[in-house]
N, CA, C and O atoms as CSV, one atom per row, in Angstrom:
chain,resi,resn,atom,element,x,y,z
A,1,UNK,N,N,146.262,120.247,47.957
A,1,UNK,CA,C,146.624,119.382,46.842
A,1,UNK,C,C,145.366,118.765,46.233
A,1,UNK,O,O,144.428,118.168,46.762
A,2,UNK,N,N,145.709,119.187,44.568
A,2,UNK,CA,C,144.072,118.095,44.153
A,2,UNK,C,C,144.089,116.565,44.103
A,2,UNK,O,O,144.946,115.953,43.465
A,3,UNK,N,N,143.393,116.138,44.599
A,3,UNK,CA,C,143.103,114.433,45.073
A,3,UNK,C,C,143.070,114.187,43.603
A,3,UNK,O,O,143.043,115.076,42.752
A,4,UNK,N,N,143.075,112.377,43.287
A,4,UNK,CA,C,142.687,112.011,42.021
A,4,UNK,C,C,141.623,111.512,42.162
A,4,UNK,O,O,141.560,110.852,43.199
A,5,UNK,N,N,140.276,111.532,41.276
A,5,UNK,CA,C,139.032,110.847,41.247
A,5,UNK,C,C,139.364,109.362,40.719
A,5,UNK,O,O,140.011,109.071,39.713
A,6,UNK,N,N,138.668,108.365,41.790
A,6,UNK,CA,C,138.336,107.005,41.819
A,6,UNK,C,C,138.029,106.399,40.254
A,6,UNK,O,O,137.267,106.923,39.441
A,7,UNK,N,N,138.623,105.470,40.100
A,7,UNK,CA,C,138.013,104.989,38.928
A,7,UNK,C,C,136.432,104.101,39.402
A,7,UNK,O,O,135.498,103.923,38.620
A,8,UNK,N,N,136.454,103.787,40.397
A,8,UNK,CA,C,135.231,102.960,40.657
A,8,UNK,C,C,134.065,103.005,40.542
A,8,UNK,O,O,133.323,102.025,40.475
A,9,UNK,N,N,133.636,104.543,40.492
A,9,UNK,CA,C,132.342,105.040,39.997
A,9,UNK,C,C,132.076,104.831,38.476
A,9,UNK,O,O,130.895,104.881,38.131
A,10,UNK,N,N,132.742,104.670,37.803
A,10,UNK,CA,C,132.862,104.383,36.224
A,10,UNK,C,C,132.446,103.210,36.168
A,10,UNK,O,O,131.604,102.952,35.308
A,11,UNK,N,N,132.871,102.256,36.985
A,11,UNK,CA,C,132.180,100.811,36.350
A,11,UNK,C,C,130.515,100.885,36.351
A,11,UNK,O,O,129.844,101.053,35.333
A,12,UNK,N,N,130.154,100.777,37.262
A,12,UNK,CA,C,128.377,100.924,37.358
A,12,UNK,C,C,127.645,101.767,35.878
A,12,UNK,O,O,126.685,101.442,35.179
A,13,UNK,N,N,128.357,102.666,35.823
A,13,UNK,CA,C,127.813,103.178,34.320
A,13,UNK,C,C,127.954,102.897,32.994
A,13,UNK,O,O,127.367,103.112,31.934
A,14,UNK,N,N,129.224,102.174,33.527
A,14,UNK,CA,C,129.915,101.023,32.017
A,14,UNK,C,C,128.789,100.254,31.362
A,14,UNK,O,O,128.083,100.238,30.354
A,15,UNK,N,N,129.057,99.520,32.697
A,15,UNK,CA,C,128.101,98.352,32.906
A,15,UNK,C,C,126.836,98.390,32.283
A,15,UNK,O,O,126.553,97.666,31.329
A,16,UNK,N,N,125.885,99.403,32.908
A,16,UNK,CA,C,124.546,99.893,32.369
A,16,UNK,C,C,124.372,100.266,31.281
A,16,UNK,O,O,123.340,99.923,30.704
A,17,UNK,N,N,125.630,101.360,30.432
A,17,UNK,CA,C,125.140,101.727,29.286
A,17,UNK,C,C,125.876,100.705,28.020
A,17,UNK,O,O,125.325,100.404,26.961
A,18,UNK,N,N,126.970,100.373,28.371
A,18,UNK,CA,C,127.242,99.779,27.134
A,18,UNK,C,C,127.465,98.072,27.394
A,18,UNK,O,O,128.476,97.574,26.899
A,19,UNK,N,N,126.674,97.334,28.042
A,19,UNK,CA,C,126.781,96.112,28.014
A,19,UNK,C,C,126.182,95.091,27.205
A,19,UNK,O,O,124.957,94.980,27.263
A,20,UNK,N,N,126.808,94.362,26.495
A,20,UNK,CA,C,125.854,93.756,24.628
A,20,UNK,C,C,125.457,92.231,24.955
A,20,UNK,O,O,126.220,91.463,25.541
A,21,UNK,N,N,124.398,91.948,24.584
A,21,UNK,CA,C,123.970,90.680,24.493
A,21,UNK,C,C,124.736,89.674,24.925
A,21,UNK,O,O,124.463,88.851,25.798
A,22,UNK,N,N,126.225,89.824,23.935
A,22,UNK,CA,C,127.191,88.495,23.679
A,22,UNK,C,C,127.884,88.712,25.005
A,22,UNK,O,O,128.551,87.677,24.994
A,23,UNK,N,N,128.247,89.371,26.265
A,23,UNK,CA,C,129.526,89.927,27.415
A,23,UNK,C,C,129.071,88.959,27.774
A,23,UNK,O,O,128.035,88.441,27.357
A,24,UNK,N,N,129.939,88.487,28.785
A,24,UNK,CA,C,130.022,87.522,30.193
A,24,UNK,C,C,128.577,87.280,30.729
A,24,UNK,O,O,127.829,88.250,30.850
A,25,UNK,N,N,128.281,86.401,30.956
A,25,UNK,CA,C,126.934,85.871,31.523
A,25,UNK,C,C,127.201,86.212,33.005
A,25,UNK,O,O,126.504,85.394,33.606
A,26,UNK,N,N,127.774,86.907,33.834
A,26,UNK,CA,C,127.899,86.877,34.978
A,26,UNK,C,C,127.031,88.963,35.380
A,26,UNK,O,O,126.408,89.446,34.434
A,27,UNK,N,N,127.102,89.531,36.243
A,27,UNK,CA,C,126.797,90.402,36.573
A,27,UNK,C,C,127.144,91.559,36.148
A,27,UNK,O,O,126.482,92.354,35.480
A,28,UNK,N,N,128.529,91.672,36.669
A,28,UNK,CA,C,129.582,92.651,36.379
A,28,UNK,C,C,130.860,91.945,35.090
A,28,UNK,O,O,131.342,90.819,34.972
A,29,UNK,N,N,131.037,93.117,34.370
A,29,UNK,CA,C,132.856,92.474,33.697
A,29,UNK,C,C,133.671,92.330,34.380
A,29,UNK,O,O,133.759,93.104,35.333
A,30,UNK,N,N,134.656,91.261,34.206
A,30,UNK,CA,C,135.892,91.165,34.804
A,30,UNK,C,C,136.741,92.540,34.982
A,30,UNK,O,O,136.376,93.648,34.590
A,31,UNK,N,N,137.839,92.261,35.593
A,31,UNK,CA,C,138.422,93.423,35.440
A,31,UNK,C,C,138.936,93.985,34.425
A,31,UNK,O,O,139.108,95.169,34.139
A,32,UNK,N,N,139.252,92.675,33.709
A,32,UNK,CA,C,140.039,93.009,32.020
A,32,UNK,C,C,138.829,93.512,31.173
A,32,UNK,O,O,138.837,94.373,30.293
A,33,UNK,N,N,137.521,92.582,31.768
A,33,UNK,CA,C,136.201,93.516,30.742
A,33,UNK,C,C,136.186,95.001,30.950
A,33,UNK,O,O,136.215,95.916,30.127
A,34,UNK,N,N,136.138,95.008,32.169
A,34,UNK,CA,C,135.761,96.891,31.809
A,34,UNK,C,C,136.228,96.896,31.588
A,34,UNK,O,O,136.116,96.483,30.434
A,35,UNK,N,N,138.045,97.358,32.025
A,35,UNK,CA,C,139.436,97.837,31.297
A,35,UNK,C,C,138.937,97.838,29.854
A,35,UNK,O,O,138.404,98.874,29.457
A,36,UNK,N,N,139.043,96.844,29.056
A,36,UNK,CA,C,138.390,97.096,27.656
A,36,UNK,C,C,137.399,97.498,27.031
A,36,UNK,O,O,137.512,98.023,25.923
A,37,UNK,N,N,136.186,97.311,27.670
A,37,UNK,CA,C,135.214,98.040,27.254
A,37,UNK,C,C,135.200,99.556,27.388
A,37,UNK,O,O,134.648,100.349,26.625
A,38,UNK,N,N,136.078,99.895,28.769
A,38,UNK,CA,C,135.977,101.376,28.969
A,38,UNK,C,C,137.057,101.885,27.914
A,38,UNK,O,O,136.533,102.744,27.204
A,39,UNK,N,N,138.088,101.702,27.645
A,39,UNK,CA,C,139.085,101.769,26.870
A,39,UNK,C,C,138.267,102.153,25.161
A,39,UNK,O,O,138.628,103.118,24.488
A,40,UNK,N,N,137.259,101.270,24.760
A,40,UNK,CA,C,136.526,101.093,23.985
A,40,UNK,C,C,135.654,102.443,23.714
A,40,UNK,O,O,135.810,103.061,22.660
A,41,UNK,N,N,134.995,102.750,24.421
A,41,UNK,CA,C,134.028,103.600,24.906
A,41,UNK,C,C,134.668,104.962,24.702
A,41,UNK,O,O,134.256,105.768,23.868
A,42,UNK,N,N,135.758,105.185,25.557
A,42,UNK,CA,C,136.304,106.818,25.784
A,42,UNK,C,C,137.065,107.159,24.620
A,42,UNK,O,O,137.116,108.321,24.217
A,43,UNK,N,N,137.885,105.855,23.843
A,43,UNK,CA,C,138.845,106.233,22.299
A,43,UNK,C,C,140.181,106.179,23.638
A,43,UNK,O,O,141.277,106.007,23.104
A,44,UNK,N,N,140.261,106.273,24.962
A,44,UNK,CA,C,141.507,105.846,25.348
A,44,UNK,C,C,142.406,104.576,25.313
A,44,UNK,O,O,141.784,103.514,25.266
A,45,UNK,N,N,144.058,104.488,25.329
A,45,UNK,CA,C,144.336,103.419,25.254
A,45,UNK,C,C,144.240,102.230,26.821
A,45,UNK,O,O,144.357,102.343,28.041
A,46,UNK,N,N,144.070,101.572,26.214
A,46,UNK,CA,C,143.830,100.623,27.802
A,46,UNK,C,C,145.189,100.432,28.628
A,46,UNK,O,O,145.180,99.621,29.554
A,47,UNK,N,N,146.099,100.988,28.395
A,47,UNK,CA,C,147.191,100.777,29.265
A,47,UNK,C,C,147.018,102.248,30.222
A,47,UNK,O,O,147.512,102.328,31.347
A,48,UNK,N,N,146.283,103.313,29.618
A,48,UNK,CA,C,145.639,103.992,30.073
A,48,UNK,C,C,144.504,104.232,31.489
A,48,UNK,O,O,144.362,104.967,32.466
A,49,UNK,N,N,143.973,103.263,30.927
A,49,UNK,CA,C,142.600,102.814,31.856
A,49,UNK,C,C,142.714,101.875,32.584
A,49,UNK,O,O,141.767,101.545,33.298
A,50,UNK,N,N,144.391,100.915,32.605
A,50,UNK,CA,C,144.342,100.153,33.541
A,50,UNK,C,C,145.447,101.189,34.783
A,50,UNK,O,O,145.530,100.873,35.970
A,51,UNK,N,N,146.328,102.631,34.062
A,51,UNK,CA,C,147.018,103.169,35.272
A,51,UNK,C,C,145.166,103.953,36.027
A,51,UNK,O,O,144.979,104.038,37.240
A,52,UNK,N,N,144.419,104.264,35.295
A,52,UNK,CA,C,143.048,105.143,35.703
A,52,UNK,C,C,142.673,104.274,37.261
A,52,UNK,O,O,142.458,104.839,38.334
A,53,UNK,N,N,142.669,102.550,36.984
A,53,UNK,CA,C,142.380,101.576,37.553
A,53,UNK,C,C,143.031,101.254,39.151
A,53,UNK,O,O,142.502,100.832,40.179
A,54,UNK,N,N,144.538,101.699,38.789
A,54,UNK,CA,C,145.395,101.398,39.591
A,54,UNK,C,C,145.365,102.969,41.025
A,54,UNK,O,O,145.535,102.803,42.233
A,55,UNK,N,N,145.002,104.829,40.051
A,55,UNK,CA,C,146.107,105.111,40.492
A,55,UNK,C,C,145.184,105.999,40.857
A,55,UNK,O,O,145.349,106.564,41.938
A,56,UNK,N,N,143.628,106.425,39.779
A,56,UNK,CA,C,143.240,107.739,39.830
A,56,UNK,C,C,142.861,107.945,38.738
A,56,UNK,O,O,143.068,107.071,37.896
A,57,UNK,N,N,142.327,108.892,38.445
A,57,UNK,CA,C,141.957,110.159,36.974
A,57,UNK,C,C,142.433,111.368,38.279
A,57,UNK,O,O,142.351,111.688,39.465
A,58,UNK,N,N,143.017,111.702,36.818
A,58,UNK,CA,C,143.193,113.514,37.216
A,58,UNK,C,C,142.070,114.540,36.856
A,58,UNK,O,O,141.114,114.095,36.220
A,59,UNK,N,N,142.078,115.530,37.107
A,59,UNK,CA,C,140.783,115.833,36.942
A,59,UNK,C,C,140.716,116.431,35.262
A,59,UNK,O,O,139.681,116.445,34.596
A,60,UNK,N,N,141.350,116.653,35.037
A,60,UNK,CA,C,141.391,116.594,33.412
A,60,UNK,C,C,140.706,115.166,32.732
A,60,UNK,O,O,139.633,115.044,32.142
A,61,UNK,N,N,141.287,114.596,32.909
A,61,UNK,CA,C,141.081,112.995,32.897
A,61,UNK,C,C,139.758,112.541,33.144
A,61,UNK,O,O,139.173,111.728,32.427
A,62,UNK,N,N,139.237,113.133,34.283
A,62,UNK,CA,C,138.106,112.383,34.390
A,62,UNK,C,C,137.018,113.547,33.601
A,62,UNK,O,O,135.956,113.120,33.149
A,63,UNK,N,N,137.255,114.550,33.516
A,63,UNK,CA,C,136.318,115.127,32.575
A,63,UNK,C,C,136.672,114.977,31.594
A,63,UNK,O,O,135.792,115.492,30.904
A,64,UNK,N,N,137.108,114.754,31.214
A,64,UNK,CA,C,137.411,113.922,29.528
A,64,UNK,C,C,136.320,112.851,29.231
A,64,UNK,O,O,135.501,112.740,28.319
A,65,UNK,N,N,136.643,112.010,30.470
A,65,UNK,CA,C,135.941,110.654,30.277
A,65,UNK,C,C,134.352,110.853,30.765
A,65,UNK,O,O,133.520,110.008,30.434
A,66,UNK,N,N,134.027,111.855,31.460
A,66,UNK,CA,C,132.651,112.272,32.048
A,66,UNK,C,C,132.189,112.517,30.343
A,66,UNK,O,O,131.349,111.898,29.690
A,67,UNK,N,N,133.074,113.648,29.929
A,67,UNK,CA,C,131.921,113.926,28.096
A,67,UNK,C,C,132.350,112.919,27.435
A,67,UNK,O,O,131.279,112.501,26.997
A,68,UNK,N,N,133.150,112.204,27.033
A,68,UNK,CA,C,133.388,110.942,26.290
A,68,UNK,C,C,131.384,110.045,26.819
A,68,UNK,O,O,130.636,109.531,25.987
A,69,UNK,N,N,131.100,110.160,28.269
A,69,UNK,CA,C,130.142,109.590,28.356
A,69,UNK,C,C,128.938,110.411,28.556
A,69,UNK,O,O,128.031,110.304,29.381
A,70,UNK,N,N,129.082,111.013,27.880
A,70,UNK,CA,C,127.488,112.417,28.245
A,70,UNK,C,C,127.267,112.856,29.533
A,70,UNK,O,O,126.094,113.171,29.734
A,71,UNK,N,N,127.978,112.973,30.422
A,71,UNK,CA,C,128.177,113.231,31.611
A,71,UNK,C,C,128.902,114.229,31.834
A,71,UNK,O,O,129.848,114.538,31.110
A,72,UNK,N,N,128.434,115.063,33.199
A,72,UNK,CA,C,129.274,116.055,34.057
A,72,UNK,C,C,130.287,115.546,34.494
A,72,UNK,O,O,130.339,114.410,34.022
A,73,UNK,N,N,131.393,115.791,35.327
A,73,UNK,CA,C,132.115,115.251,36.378
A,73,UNK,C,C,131.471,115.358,37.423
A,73,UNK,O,O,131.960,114.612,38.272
A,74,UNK,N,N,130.577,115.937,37.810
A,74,UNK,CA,C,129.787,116.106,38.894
A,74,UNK,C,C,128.904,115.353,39.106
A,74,UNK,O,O,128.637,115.347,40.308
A,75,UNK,N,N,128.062,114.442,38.312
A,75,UNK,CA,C,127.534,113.517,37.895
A,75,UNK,C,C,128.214,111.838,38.759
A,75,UNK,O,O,127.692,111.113,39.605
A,76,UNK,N,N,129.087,111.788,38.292
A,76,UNK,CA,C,130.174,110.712,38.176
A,76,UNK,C,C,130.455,110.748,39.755
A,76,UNK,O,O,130.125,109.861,40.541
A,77,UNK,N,N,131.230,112.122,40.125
A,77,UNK,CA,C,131.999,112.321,41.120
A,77,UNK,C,C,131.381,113.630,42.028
A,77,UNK,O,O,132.096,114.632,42.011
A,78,UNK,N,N,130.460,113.689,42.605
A,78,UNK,CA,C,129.516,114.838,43.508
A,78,UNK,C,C,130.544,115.606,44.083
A,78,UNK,O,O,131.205,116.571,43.700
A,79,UNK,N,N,130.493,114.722,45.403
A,79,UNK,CA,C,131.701,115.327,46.575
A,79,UNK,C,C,132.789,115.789,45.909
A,79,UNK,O,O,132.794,117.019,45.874
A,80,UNK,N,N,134.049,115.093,45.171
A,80,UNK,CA,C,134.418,115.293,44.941
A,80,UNK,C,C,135.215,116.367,44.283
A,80,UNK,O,O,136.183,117.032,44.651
A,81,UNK,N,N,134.056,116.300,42.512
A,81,UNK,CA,C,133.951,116.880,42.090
A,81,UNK,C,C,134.332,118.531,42.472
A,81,UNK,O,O,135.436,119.027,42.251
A,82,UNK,N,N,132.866,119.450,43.254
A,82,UNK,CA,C,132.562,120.729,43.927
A,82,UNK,C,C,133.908,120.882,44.641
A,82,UNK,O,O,134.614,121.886,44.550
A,83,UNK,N,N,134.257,119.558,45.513
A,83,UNK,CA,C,135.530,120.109,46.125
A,83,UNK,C,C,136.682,120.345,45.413
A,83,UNK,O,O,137.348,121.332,45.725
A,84,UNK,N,N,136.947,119.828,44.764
A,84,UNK,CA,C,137.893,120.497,43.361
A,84,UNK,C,C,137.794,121.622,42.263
A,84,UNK,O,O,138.654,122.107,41.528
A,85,UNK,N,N,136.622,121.836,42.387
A,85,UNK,CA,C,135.885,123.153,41.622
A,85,UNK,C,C,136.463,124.109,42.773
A,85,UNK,O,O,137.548,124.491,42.333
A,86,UNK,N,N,136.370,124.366,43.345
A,86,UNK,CA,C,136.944,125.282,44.392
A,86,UNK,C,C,138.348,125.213,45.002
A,86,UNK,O,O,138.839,125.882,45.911
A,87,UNK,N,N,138.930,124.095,44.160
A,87,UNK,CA,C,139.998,124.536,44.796
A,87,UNK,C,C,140.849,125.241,44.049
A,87,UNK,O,O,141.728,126.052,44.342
A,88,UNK,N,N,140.310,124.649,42.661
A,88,UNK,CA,C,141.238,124.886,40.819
A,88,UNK,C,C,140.886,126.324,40.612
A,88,UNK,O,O,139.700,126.610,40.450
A,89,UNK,N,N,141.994,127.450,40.601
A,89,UNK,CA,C,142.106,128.452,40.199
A,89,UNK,C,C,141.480,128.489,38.699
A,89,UNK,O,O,141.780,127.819,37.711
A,90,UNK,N,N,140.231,129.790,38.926
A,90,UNK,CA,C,139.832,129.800,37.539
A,90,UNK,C,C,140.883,130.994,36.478
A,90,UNK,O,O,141.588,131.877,36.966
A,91,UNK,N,N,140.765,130.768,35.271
A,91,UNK,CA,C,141.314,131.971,34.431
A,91,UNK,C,C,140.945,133.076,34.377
A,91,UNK,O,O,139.803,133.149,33.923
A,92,UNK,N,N,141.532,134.325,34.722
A,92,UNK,CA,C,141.501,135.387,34.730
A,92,UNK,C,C,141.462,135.488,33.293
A,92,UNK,O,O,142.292,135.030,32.507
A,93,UNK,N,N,140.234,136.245,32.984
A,93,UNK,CA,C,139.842,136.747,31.414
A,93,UNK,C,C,140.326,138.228,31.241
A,93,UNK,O,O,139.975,139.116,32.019
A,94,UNK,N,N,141.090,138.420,30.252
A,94,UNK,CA,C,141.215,139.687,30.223
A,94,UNK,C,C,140.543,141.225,29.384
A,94,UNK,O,O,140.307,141.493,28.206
A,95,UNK,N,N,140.463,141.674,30.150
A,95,UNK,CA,C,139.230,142.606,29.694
A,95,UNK,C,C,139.642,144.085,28.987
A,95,UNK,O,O,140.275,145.049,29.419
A,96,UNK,N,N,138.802,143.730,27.344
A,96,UNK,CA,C,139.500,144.766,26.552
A,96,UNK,C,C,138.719,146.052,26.389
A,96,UNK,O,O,137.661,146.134,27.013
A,97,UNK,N,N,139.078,147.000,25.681
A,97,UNK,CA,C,138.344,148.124,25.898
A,97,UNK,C,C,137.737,148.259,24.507
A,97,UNK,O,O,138.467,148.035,23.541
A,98,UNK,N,N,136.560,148.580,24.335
A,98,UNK,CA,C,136.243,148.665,22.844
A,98,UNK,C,C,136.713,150.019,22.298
A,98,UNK,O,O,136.933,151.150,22.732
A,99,UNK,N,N,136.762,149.290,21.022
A,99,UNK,CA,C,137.583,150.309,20.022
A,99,UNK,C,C,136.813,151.785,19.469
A,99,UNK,O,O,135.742,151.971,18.892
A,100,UNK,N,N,137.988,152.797,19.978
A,100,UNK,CA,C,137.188,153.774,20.166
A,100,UNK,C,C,136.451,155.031,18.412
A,100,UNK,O,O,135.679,155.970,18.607
């Protein structure tokens, strides 16, 4: 069965790349900050990013949000990642014959 990738690795990069002058004087965003800022960032809706918060990214999902941020999923999610690369059946391409 494919696992869901952590939302938790996402904050640290939030954080770093898109944090503005005016945010919270404290370290990290609240929880409602990221939720919104990430929400902000990917074009997803935040009711979105707070089930991401609660439940998982799927792996669709999180490569979505890996290029939403110039990122691999592999990047984001290492272990993970490779171990799901191997587990996800790739597409059989089908192979035509050139025209004779």
């Amino acid at each position: 069965m494919i696992e869901r990738f952590p939302f938790e690795p996402l904050i640290p990069i939030i954080e770093a790349r898109y944090r503005q002058p005016n945010d919270g004087d404290g370290v990290h965003y609240s929880v409602v900050g990221i939720c919104a800022k990430t929400a902000a960032v990917t074009g997803v809706a935040r009711g979105r990013v707070q089930s991401w918060q609660r439940y998982g990214l799927s792996l669709t999902h999180a490569d979505e949000v890996a290029c939403a941020l110039g990122l691999h999923g592999g990047q984001i999610w290492p272990t993970q990642w490779s171990a799901t690369a191997e587990e996800v059946p790739q597409p059989r391409r089908r192979v035509t014959s050139p025209a004779a």
